[in-house]
C-alpha positions in Angstrom: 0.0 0.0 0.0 1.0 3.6 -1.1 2.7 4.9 2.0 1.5 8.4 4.0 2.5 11.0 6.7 0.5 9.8 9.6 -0.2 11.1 13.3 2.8 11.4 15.6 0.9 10.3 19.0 -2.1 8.2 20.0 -3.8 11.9 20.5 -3.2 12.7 17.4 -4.2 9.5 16.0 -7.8 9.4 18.0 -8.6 13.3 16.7 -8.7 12.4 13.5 -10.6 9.2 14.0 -13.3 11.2 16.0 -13.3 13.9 13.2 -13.8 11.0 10.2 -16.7 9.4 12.7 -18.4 13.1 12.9 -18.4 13.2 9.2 -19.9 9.9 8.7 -17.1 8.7 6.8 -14.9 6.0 8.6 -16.3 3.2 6.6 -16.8 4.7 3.1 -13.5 7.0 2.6 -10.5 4.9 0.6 -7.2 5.5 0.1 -8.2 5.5 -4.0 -10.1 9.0 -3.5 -7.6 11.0 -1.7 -5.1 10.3 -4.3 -7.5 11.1 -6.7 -7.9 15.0 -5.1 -3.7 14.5 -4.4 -3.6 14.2 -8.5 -6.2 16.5 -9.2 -4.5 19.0 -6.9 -0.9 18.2 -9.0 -2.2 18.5 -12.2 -3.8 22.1 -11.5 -0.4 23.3 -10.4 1.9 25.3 -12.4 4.3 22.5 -14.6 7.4 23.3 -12.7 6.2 22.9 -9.4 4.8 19.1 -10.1 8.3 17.7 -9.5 8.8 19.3 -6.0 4.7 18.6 -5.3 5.1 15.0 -5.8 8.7 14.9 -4.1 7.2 16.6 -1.0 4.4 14.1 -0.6 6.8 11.8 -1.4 9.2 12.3 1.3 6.6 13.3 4.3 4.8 9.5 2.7 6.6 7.1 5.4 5.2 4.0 6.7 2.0 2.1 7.2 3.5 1.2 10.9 4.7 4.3 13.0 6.2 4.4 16.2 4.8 7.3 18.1 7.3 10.1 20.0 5.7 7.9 23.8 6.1 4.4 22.0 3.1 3.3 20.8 3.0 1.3 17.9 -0.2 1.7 15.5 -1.9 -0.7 13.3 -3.9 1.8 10.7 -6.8 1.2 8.8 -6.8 2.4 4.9 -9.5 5.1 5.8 -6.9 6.3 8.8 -4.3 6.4 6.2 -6.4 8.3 3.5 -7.8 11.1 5.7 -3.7 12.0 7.2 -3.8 11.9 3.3 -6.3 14.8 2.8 -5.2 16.7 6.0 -1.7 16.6 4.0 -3.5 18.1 0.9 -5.4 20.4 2.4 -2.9 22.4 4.4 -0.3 22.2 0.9 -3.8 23.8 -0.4 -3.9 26.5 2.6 -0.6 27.4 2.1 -0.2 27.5 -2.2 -3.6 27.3 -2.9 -4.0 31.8 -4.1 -0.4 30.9 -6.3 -1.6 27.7 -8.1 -5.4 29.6 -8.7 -3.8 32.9 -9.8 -1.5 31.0 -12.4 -3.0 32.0 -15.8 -1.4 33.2 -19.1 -1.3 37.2 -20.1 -4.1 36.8 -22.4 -6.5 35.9 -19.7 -5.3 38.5 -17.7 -5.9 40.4 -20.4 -9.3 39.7 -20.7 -10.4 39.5 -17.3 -9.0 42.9 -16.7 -11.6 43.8 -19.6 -14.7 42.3 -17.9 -13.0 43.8 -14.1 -13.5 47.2 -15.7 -16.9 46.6 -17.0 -18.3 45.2 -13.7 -16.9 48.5 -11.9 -19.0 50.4 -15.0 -22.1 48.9 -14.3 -21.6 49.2 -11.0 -20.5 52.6 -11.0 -23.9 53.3 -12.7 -25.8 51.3 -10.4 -24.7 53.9 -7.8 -25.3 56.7 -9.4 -29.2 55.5 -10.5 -29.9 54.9 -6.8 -28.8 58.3 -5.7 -25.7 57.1 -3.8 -23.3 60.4 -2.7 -19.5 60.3 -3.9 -18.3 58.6 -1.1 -21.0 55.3 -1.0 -19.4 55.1 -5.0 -16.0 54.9 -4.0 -16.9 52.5 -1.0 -18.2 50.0 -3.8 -15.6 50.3 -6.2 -12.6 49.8 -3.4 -15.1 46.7 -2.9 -14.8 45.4 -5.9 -11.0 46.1 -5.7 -10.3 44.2 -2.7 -12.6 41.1 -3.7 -10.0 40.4 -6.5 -7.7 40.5 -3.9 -4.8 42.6 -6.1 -2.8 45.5 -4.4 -3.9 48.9 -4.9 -1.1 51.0 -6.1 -3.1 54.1 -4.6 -5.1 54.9 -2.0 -8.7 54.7 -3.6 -10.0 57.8 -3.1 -12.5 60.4 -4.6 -13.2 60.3 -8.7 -10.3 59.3 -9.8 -10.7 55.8 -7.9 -13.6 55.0 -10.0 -11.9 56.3 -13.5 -9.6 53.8 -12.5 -11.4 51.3 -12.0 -13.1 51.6 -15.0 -10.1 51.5 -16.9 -8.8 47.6 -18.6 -5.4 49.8 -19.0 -5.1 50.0 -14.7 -6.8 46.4 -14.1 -3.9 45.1 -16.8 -1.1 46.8 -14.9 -2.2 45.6 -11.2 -3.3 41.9 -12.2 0.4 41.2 -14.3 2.2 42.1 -10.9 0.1 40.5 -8.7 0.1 36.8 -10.7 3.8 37.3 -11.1 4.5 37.9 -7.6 1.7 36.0 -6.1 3.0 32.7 -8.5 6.4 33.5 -8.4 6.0 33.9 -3.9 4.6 30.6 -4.4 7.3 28.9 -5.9 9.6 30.1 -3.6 7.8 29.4 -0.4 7.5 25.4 -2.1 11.3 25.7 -2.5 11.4 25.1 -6.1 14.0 28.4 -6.6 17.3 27.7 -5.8 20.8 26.9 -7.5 20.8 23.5 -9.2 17.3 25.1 -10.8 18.9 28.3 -12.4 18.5 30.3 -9.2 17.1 33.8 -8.6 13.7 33.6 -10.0 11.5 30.0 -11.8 11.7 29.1 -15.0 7.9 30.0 -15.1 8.5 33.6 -14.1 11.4 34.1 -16.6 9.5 32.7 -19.4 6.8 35.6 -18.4 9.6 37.9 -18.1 10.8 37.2 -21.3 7.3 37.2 -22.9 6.4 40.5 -21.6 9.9 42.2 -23.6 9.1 40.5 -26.4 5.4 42.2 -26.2 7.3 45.6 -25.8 9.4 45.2 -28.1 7.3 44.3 -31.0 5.1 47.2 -29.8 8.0 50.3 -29.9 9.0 48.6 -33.1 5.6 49.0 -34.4 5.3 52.5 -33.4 6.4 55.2 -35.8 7.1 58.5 -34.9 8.2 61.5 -36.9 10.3 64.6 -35.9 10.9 68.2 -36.8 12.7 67.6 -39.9 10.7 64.7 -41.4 12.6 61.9 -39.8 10.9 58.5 -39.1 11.8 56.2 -36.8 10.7 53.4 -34.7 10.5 53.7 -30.8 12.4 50.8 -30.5 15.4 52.9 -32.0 15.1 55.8 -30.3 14.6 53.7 -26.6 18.4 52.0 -28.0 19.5 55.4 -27.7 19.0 55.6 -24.4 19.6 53.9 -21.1 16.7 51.8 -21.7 20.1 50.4 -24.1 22.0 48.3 -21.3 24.8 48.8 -22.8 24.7 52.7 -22.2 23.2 51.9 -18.2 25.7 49.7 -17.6 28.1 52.4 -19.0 26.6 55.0 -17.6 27.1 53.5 -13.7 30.6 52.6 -14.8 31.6 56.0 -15.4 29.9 57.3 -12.0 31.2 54.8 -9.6 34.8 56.0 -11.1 33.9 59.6 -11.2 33.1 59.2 -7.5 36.2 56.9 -6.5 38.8 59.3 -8.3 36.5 62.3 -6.2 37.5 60.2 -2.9 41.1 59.6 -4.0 41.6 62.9 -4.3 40.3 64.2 -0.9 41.7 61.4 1.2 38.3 59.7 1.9 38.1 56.1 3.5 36.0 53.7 1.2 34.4 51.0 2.3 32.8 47.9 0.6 30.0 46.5 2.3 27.8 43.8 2.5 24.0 43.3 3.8 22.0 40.1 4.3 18.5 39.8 5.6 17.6 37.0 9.1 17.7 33.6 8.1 13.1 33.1 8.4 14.0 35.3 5.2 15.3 32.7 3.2 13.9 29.7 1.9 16.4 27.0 0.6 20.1 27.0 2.0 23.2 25.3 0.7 24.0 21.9 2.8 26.9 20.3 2.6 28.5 20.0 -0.9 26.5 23.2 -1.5 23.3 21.1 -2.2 20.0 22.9 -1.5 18.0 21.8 1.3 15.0 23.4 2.9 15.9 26.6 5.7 13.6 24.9 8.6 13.7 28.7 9.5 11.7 30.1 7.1 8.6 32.0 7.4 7.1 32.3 4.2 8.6 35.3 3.3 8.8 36.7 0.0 12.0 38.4 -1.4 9.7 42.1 -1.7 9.4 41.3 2.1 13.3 40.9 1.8 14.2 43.7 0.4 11.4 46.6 2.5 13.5 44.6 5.5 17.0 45.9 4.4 15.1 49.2 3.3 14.0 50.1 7.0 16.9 48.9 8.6 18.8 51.0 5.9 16.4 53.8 6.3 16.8 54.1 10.6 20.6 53.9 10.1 20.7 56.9 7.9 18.4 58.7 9.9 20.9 58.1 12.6 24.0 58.5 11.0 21.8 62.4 9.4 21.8 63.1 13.4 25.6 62.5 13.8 26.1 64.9 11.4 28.2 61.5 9.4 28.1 62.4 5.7 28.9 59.1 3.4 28.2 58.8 -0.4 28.6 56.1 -3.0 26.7 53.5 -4.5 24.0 50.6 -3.2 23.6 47.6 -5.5 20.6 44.7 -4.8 21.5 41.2 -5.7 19.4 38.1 -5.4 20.6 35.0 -3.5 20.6 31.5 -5.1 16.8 31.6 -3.7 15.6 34.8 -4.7 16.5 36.3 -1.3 17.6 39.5 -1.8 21.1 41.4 -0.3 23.1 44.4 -0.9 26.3 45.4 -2.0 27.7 49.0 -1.1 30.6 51.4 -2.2 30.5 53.8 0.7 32.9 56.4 1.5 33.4 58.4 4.3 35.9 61.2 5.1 38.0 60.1 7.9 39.0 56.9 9.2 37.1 58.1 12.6 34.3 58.1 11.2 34.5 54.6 8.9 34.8 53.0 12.7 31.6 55.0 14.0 30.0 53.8 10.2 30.6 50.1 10.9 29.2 50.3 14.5 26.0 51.6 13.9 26.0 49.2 10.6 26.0 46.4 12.7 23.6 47.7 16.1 21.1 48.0 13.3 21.5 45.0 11.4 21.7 42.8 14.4 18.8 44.3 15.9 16.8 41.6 14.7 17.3 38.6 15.5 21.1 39.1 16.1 21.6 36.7 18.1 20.6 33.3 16.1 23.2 30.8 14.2 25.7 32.8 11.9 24.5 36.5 12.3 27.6 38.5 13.8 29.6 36.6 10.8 27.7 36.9 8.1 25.5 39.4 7.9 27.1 42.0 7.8 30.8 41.9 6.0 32.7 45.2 5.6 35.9 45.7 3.6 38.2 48.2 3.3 38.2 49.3 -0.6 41.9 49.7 -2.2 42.8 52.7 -3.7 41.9 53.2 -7.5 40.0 49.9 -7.2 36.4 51.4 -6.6 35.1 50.1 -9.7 36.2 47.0 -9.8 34.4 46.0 -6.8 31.0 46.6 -8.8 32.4 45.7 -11.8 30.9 42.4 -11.7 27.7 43.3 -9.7 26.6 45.5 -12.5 27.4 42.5 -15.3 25.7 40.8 -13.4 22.2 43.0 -13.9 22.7 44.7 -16.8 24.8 42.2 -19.1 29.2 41.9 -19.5 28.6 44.1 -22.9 28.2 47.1 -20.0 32.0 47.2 -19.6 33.5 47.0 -22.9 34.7 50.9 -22.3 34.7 50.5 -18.5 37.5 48.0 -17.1 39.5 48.5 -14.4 42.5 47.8 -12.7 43.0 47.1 -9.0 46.9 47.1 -7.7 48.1 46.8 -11.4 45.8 43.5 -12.1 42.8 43.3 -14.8 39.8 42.0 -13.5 38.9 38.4 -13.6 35.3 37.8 -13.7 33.7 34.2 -13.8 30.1 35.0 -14.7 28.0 32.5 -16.7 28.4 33.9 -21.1 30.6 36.0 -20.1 34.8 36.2 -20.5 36.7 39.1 -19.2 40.7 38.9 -18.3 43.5 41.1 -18.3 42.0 44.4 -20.4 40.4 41.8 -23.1 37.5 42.8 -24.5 34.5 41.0 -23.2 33.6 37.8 -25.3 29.8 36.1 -25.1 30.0 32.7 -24.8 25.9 31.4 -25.4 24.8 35.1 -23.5 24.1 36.4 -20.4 21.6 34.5 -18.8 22.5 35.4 -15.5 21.6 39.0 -16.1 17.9 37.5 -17.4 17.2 35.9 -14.4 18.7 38.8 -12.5 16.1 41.7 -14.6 13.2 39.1 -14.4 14.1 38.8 -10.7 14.2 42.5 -10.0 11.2 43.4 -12.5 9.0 40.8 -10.6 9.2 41.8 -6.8 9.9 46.0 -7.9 13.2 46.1 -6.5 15.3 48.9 -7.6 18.9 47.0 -8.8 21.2 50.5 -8.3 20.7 53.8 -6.0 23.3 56.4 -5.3 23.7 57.5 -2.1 24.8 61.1 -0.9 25.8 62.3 -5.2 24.8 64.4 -7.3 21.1 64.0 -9.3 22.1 62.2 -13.0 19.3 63.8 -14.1 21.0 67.0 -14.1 24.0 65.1 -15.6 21.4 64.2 -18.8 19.9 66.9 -19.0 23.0 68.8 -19.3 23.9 66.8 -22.2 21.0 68.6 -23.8 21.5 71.8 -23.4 23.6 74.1 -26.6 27.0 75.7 -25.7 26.1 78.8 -27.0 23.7 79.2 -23.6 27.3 78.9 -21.3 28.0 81.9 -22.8 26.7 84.3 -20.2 27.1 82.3 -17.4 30.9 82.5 -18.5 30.5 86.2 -18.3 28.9 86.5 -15.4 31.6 84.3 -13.6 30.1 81.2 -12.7 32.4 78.8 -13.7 31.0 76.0 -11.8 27.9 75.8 -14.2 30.8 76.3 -17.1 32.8 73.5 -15.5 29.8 70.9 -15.1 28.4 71.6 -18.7 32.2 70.3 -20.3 32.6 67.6 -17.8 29.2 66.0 -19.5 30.4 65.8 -22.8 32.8 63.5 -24.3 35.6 65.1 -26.3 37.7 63.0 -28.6 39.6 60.6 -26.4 38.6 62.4 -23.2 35.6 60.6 -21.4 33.5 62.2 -19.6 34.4 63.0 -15.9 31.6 62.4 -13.1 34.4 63.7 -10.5 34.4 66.9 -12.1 30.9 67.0 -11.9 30.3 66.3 -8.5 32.7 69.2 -7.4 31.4 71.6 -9.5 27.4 70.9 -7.9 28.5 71.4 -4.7 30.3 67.8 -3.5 28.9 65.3 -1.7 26.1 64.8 0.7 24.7 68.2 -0.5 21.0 68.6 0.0 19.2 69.0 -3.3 18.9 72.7 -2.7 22.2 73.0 -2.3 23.3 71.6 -5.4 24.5 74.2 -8.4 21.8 73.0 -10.3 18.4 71.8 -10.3 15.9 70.5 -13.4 13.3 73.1 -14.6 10.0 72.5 -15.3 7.5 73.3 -17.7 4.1 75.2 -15.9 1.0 73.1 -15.8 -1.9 74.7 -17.8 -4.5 75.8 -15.6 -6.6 73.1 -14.7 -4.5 70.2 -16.6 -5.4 66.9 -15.7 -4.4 63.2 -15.9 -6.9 60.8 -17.6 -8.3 59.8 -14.1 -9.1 63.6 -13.8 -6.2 64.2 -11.3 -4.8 67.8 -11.1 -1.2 68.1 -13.3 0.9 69.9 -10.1 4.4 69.5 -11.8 5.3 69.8 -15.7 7.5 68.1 -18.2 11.4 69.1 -17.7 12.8 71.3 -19.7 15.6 72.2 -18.7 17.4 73.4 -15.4 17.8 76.2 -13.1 20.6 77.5 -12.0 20.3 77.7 -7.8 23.5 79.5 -6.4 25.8 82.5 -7.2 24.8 85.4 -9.4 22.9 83.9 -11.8 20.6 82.0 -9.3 17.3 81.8 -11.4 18.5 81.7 -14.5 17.6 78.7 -16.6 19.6 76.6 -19.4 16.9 75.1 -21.7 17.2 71.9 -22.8 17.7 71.2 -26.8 14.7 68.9 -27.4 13.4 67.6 -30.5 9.6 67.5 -31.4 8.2 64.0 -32.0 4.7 63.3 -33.6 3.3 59.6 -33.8 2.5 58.4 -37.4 -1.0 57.2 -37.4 -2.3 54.8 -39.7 -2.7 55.6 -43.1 -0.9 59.5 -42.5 2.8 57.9 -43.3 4.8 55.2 -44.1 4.9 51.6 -43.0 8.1 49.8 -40.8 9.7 48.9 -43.7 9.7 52.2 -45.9 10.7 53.9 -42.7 13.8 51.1 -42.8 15.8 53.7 -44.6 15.5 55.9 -42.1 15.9 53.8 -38.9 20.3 53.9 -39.5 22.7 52.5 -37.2 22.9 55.6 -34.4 26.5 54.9 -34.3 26.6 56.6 -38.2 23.6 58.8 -37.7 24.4 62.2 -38.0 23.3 65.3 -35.5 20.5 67.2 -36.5 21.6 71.2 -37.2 21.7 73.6 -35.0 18.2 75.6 -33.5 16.7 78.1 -36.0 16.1 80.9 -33.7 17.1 82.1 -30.0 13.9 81.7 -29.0 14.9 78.4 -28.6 16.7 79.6 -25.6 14.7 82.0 -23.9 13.1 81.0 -20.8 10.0 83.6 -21.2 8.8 81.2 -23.9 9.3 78.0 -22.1 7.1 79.8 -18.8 4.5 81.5 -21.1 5.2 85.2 -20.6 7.0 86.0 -24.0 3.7 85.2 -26.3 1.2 86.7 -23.5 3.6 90.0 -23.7 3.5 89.8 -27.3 0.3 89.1 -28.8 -2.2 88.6 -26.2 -2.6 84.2 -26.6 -3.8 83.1 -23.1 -1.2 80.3 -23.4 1.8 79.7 -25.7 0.5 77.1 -28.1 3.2 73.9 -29.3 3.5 74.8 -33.1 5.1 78.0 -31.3 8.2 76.3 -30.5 8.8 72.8 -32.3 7.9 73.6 -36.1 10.0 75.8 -38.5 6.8 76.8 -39.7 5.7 78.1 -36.2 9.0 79.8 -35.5 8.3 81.5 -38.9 4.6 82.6 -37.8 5.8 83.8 -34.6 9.0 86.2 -36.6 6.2 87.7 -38.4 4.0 88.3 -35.4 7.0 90.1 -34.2 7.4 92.4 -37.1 4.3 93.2 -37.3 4.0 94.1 -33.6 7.7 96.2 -34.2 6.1 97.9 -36.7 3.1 99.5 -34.9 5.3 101.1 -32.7 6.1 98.2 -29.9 9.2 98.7 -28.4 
């Protein structure tokens, strides 16, 4: 007979019985049936879990004949065995039973976030024909939210709520993260996510990771868009252009960690690199010996998103603290998973005396051993500090961030620590000794890794205590000919920041620069030289949920400190329109267009200084001018509206405007 788990004591044994006997079922239950719901229960779970399903039953399966903990021995009847059966099945049910129900494809997400919206319209206009105030409407519709059981991503509140609610776009959104976190906390909590299975996330929620870019993807490069001077291109070249392009965000981090380890260097600063676990209930599999996964016995059920707001808050009071000791430190945090999906940090830190790295590492460890500091392993490895070699900052990420973002992120950005190249053994991936790096079958640690972080929302890479890069971005924007007076007017910081943006010939270029010119490190934002500008909200401007617009598009920055506080350098940007259907050409006449960017020549310079002048951007210049309530689009971003708007000019000149 088929063996199962049964009842550790006598007591445990006669509960059971009496349970069966209050049913009616001690004589008519068989063994045949509960493996028939065990099957049933299999075959409804997602593919990869059927393995570890059956292996679990399997191994908790022991022995007709079990000794009890006090030493009884007990002769069980089939019905006895088949109801421990069921009691087995129906706490593995309890405890998986929202992942395996919640484990459909994208297209029936799809359309049940269609007929989601439609109950919330009917229901909406149920309310409203029986009179219901604002508030009884919002009450239903927050009902309706929570009986699907997804996360609200904002409080649900006033009008908007309902808009929402009403809209298959926001159902979409909220139902693909809560399948793919809800499956993918499944798999982990059954153990299934670990090393010898690819690690970091299940082959179930890669293959959805993977699905969903391939979606994007073949939507951008469907999408044509047109700019200013007739260009066409898809958005799937103009996001390569960008650090959407991992190549240039890998890049892009390489060149800032430098910037800010050559800034260090140069003041005498102590680096530090640091690493941060969570408690062991966080984890769900650990390596055994021979480094074979086994179950943590430890583990609560946790989820890596539980992980990861963990080494938030505990990251979040020791800042706080650390804000209080008047202890400035900058750098950069990385987040990495563990073989399980468990998440832990990485950190370049820097600090700017050795007095202070001590008084760093002390409150580093009172926090992170403030929970549960005192079980197996914690004081050794929790928490592991290092200090960093000089001229060796980057190499320490080096690998972290090939890790995320793929080895083709460092073709421009290697490193050398105490004369050596770095060495990197990373799965596709072949870097040694200033070689350039070679794929070998591709990254597919850095898939797993993005479908990892993409799944739980777990940001890979945050500076700390630096400079904002959008400033550094938009700076790369903005036309030299705009430095001129703030050359004149002697602030060479601005001057200094604008060149250490741009790339000159052989010269990279320099985030160190950068940093000193904004004001150094640990600056508060309105400290820093700069800040971004942005664009006025029309008067009464509102989202498509009928939210108010309280902050507009950038467009350039504002310069914050010295004498020409106020002033703003606008950023160059070009005006896009989409191509609809049937009003230009297809993908593949617009193929002649789409060039390789690394051959794609700048566009020419602005027409007009307009271009430049802030009035415009704010609204005065046109309301001065000629009376328009608001400056209107053509205005700015057609040669034909910069040509209507010199003639408005002339004429107004002429009447006698001066």
């Amino acid at each position: 007979m088929t063996k199962v788990h049964l009842p550790q004591s006598v007591e445990d044994w006669e509960l059971n019985y009496a349970s069966a006997a209050a049913l009616g079922c001690e004589d008519r239950l068989t063994f045949g049936q509960a493996s028939a719901h065990l099957k049933r229960v299999v075959d409804c779970a997602p593919p990869g879990w059927r393995t570890a399903i059956r292996r679990r039953f399997g191994r908790e399966q022991t022995q007709d004949i079990l000794t009890s903990a006090d030493g009884w021995r007990l002769e069980l009847p089939e019905w006895a065995q088949a109801w421990s059966l069921l009691e087995l099945v129906r706490h593995f049910e309890r405890e998986h039973g929202d992942a395996i129900g919640w484990d459909i494809s994208d297209d029936d997400i799809c359309a049940m976030a269609k007929k989601l919206a439609g109950y919330a319209d009917e229901l909406d206009d149920g309310s409203i024909a029986q009179g219901l105030d604002l508030p009884a409407r919002v009450d239903a519709v927050r009902l309706l939210v929570r009986s699907v059981g997804i996360q609200e991503d904002k409080a649900i509140t006033g009008e908007p709520a309902i808009k929402r609610a009403q809209d298959p776009t926001w159902w979409r959104r909220r139902l693909r993260v809560h399948v793919a976190r809800v499956v993918e906390g499944g798999a982990v909590g059954l153990g299934v996510v670990h090393r010898d299975s690819g690690g970091y996330v299940s082959h179930g929620t890669l293959q959805r990771r993977q699905q969903q870019l391939q979606r994007n993807a073949d939507s951008l490069g469907r999408t044509l868009y047109r700019n200013e001077v007739g260009q066409v291109y898809t958005l799937r070249d103009l996001a390569a252009l960008g650090t959407a392009n991992p190549a240039i965000r890998g890049g892009e981090l390489m060149t800032r960690i430098r910037g800010a380890e050559e800034y260090a260097d140069s003041r005498g600063h102590v680096g530090l690199f640091i690493t941060l676990t969570t408690p062991s209930r966080f984890h769900a599999v650990k390596l055994g010996t021979g480094g074979r996964p086994v179950p943590n016995r430890t583990y609560e059920g946790a989820t890596p998103r539980d992980g990861q707001l963990w080494l938030r808050d505990k990251w979040q009071r020791l800042r706080s603290h650390l804000g209080r000791k008047k202890l400035r430190l900058y750098g950069l945090r990385v987040a990495e998973p563990h073989h399980d999906g468990t998440p832990h940090w990485h950190a370049l830190v820097w600090v700017e005396s050795e007095a202070e790295a001590i008084r760093f590492e002390a409150s580093l460890r009172r926090y992170w051993l403030s929970d549960a500091g005192n079980e197996r392993g914690a004081q050794a490895n929790r928490i592991n500090v290092k200090r960093m070699v000089a001229g060796g900052g980057a190499g320490y990420v080096a690998k972290y961030i090939a890790k995320s973002v793929g080895h083709i992120a460092l073709r421009e950005h290697l490193d050398v620590v105490e004369g050596q190249g770095i060495t990197m053994d990373l799965p596709g991936m072949a870097v040694d000794q200033g070689d350039q790096p070679a794929a070998t079958g591709g990254n597919a640690g850095a898939r797993r890794v993005d479908a990892w972080a993409a799944t739980w929302g777990i940001r890979q890479f945050q500076p700390l205590g630096m400079p904002s890069v959008t400033v550094w971005r938009e700076l790369r924007r903005v036309t030299p000919d705009q430095l001129e007076l703030f050359q004149q007017e002697g602030d060479r910081d601005t001057v200094r920041a604008y060149h250490a943006c741009h790339r000159r010939g052989a010269v990279r270029a320099d985030w160190r620069i950068f940093m000193e010119a904004m004001g150094g490190h640990a600056v508060k934002r309105c400290q820093w030289r700069l800040r971004t500008a942005h664009r006025p909200p029309e008067d009464g401007q509102v989202n498509k949920y009928g939210e108010a617009v309280t902050v507009g598009r950038i467009v350039g920055l504002r310069a914050q400190c010295g004498r020409m506080a106020g002033r703003w350098l606008v950023s160059r940007r070009i005006a896009w329109t989409p191509v609809v259907d049937g009003a230009g050409p297809t993908v593949e006449q617009a193929a002649p267009a789409v060039e390789d960017a690394a051959v794609r020549a700048a566009l020419p310079c602005a027409w007009t200084g307009f271009n430049n002048c802030t009035a415009r951007i704010t609204g005065t210049l046109a309301r001065e001018l000629f009376g328009q309530p608001e400056p209107e689009k053509p205005d700015w971003c057609t040669p034909s509206g910069v040509a209507e708007m010199r003639a408005a000019f002339a004429r107004a000149t002429a009447g006698g405007f001066q």
